[in-house]
N, C-alpha and C positions, 0 to 999 in steps of 0.2 A: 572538445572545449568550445566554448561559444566565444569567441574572441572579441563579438562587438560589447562585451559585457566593461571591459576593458577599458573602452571609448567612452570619454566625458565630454560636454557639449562643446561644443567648438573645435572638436578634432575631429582629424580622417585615420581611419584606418587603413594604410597604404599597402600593397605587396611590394617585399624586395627578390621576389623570385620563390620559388617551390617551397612552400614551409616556412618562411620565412616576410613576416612581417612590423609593421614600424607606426607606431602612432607619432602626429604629425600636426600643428596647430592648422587651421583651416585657413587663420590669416595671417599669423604668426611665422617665424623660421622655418622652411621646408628645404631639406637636402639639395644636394644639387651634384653636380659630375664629380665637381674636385674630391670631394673623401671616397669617391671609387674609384679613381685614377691613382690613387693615393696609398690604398688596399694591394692595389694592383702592382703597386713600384716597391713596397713594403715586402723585403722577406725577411719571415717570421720562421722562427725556427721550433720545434720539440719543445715542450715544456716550457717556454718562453714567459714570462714575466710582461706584461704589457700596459704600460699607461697612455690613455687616450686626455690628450690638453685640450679641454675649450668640448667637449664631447656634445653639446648640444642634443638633438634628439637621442641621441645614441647609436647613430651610424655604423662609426667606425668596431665600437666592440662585437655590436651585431653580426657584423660581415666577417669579421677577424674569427671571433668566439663560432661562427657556423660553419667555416672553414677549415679551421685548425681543432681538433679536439680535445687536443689536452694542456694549451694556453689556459690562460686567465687571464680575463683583462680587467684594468679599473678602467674611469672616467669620470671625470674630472670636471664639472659643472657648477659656476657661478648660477645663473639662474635658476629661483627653484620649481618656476613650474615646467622651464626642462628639463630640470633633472628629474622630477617627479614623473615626466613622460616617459626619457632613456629608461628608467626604471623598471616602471610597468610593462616599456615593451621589450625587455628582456625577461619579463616573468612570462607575459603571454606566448612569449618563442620557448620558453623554457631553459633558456641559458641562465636564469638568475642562481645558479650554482658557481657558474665560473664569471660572471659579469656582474662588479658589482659597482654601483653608481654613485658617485660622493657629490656633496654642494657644499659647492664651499668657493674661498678665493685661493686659487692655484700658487698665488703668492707668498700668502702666509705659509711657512713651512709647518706648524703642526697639521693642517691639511693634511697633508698626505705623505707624514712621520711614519704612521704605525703601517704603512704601506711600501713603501719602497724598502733597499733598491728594486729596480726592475730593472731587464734584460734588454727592451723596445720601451720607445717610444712613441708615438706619432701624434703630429698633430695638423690641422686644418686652420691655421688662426686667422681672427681678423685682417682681412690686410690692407685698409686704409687706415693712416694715420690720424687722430682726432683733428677734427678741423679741415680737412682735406675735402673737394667733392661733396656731394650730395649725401643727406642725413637720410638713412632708409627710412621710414615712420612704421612706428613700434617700435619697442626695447627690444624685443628680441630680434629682426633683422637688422638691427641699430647697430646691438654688439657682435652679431655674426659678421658684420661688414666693415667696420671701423674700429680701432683700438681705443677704445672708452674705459675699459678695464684693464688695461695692460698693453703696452706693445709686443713688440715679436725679440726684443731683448728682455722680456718677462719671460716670456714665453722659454726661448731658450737658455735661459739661465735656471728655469723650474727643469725644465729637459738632464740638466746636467747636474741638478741638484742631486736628482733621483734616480739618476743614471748607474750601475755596476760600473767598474772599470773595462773596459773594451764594450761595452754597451751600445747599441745603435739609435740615433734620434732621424725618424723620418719625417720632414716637413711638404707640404706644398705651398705656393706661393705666387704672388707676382713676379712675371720674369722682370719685370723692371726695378724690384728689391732685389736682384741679386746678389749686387754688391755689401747691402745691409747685410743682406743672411751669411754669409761667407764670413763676414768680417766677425758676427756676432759667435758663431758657432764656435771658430778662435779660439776668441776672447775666455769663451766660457771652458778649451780645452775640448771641444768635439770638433774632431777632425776632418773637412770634407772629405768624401770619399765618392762616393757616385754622387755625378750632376745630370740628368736628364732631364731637355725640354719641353714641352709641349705645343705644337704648333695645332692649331684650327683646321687648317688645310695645307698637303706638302705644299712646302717653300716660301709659306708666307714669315711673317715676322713671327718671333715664340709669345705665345699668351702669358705660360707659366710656366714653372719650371718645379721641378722635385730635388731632395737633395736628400741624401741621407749622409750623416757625420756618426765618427765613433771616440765615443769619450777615450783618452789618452793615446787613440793610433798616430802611426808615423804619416809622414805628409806623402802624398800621394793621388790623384786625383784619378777616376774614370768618368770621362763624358762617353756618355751610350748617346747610339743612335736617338732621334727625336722622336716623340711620340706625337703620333698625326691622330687627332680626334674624327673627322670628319673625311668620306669619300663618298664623290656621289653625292646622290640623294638621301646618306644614311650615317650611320657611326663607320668608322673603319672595322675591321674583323679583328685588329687588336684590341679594340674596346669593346666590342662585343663579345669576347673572349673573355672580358672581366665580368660580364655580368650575367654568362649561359651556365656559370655554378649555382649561384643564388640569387641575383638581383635584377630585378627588371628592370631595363633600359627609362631615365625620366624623361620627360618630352627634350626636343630637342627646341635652341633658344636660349 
C-alpha cells in the first residue's frame, strides 16, 4: 500500500512504531506524551467496548485497536478536519473495521445514541479552562489545550452518560485539577478507583496525574506508585515499555 497517497497537503505522515502510522497536520495539533501514558494506565479488557472523548488525530483508538484485537473503539471528534484525519489514518493502518471515527459534539447525546453503552472509556481533554493562560494560535491546538468546547464536567458527565454499569472511565489530566476531577467523577456516580501520578523526574513535584473511575462501584481508592517520565538523559524504561509495542518515542520537550 502506498501510504503517502493518504497524505493531503499540509500534513505529515508520522510513524507510531512497526506498522503503524498516523497522519498529523504539519501546523496544526500533533500528539504529545499524555495519550501514551494514558494507553499505558488504561486496562482494557477482551472484547471491550471503547470510547475515545475529544480523539483528535486518532491516537488513542490507533494504539488501543493495534494492541488489543478484538476491541472496538469509537472516537469521538468535534473538529472535522480531525476527524477527517483519525479517519483515514485508521484506514491506512487498516483498523477502520474495528475503529470508527464520529464528528460531531460529544455533548449532544444523539451523537453517540446509536453507539453506546460501552465497556471503557478514555479520554485526553482539554485542560485549561477558557480564559485562563495563553491562547495556543490555531483552532485546533486552541481546543486541544483550553476548554472552548466543553470543560472536563462535559467531558465526564458524556463518560458516564455512555458508560455500562461497572464501566471504567480513564482520564489524564493536570495534577493541579485533581480535586475538580475527583469531585466531578462523583458527582456523575464514577467511582475513583486508581489514582496514579506522574512526576517528570523522581521526587520532583507531580505534572499530571491518571485516574480511572467506575460507574456505580463502592468507594475505595488505589494510589499506585508514581510514574517517573524522565531518567537520565532519556525516557525511564517504564515509558519506554509503552512505546517498544507500537509506538515510537516523540521528541522529548
Amino acid at each position: 500500500m502506498d501510504t503517502e497517497l493518504w497524505r493531503k497537503d499540509g500534513e505529515t505522515l508520522d510513524d507510531l512504531g512497526p506498522g503503524l502510522r498516523i497522519l498529523q497536520g504539519r501546523a496544526g495539533y500533533r500528539f504529545s506524551l499524555d495519550p501514551v501514558l494514558l494507553c499505558g494506565f488504561a486496562r482494557i479488557r477482551p472484547q471491550d467496548r471503547v470510547l475515545d472523548l475529544g480523539t483528535g488525530a486518532g491516537i488513542i483508538p490507533l494504539l488501543l485497536a493495534s494492541r488489543h484485537e478484538s476491541i472496538r473503539v469509537v472516537g469521538v471528534e468535534r473538529q472535522e478536519e480531525l476527524a477527517d484525519r483519525a479517519r483515514r489514518s485508521a484506514q491506512l493502518n487498516r483498523l477502520d473495521q474495528r475503529v470508527e471515527i464520529v464528528c460531531g459534539d460529544m455533548r449532544a447525546p444523539e451523537v453517540l445514541s446509536q453507539y453506546a453503552p460501552f465497556t471503557a472509556v478514555l479520554s485526553n481533554p482539554p485542560y485549561r479552562p477558557a480564559g485562563t493562560g495563553r491562547l495556543s494560535p490555531g483552532s485546533e491546538r486552541a481546543a486541544a489545550r483550553h476548554e472552548l468546547a466543553g470543560g472536563l464536567e462535559d467531558f465526564v458527565g458524556t463518560a458516564a452518560r455512555c458508560l455500562d454499569d461497572g464501566g471504567r472511565f480513564f482520564v489524564i489530566h493536570l495534577a493541579e485539577r485533581l480535586t475538580d476531577i475527583l469531585c466531578a467523577l462523583r458527582l456523575e456516580r464514577l467511582e475513583p478507583k486508581r489514582l496514579r501520578i506522574v512526576q517528570s523526574r523522581a521526587g520532583e513535584a507531580a505534572r499530571l496525574v491518571l485516574v480511572e473511575g467506575r460507574k456505580g462501584a463502592k468507594p475505595g481508592l488505589l494510589v499506585e506508585d508514581p510514574l517517573v517520565i524522565y531518567a537520565g538523559d532519556g525516557y525511564s524504561r517504564e515509558v519506554l515499555a509503552m512505546y517498544e509495542t507500537k509506538t515510537s518515542v516523540p521528541p522529548q520537550g
